[in-house]
N, C-alpha and C positions, 0 to 999 in steps of 0.2 A: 429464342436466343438465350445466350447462358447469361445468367449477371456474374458481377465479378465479384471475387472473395473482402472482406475485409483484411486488409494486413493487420498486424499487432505492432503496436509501438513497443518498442524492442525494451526503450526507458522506463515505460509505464512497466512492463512484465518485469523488469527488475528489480521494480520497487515497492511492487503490491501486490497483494492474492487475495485471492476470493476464496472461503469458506463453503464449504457446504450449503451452508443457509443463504450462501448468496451475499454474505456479509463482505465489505472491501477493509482488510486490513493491511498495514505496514509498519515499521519498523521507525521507532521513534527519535527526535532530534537529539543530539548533543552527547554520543557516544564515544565520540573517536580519539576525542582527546583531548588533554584538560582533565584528566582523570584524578591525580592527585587530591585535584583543589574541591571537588564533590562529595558531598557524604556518601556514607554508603546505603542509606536509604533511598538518596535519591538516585543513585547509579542501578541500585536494586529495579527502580520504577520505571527508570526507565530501559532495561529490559524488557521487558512486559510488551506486549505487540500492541498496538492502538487501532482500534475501530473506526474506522470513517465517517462522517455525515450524510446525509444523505442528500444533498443537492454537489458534493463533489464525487460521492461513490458513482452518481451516474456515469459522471465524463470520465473516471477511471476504468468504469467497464464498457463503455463506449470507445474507449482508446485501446481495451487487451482484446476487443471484439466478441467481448462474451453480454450481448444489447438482448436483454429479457422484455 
C-alpha cells in the first residue's frame, strides 16, 4: 500500500528556507513600518536574514516537509 505524501504548510514556505547546510533561516521582525523613527544601523541589521534555533528549526522543517 502506498503511504501518503506530507503536504507543506503553504505559511511555513512563506516565511522560511532552508540552506544548503540544512540551516532554517527567515526574514527578521520589525521592517514594515515605523521606518522613520529607527536608526539606520539598526534598519541596516535588520535586513540581514536570521538563523534559526535548533529546537524550533525542527517543527519548521517538519511543517515544509523536508524531516532529515
Amino acid at each position: 500500500m502506498k503511504k501518503n505524501k506530507i503536504k507543506t504548510k503553504r505559511a511555513a514556505a512563506k516565511r522560511f528556507k532552508i540552506t544548503g547546510t540544512g540551516k532554517v533561516v527567515h526574514k527578521r521582525a520589525g521592517t514594515n513600518h515605523f521606518g522613520r523613527r529607527k536608526r539606520g544601523n539598526r534598519k541596516r541589521a535588520l535586513r540581514t536574514p536570521n538563523v534559526l534555533g535548533t529546537p524550533d528549526a525542527g517543527r519548521i522543517r517538519e511543517a515544509l516537509g523536508k524531516i532529515k
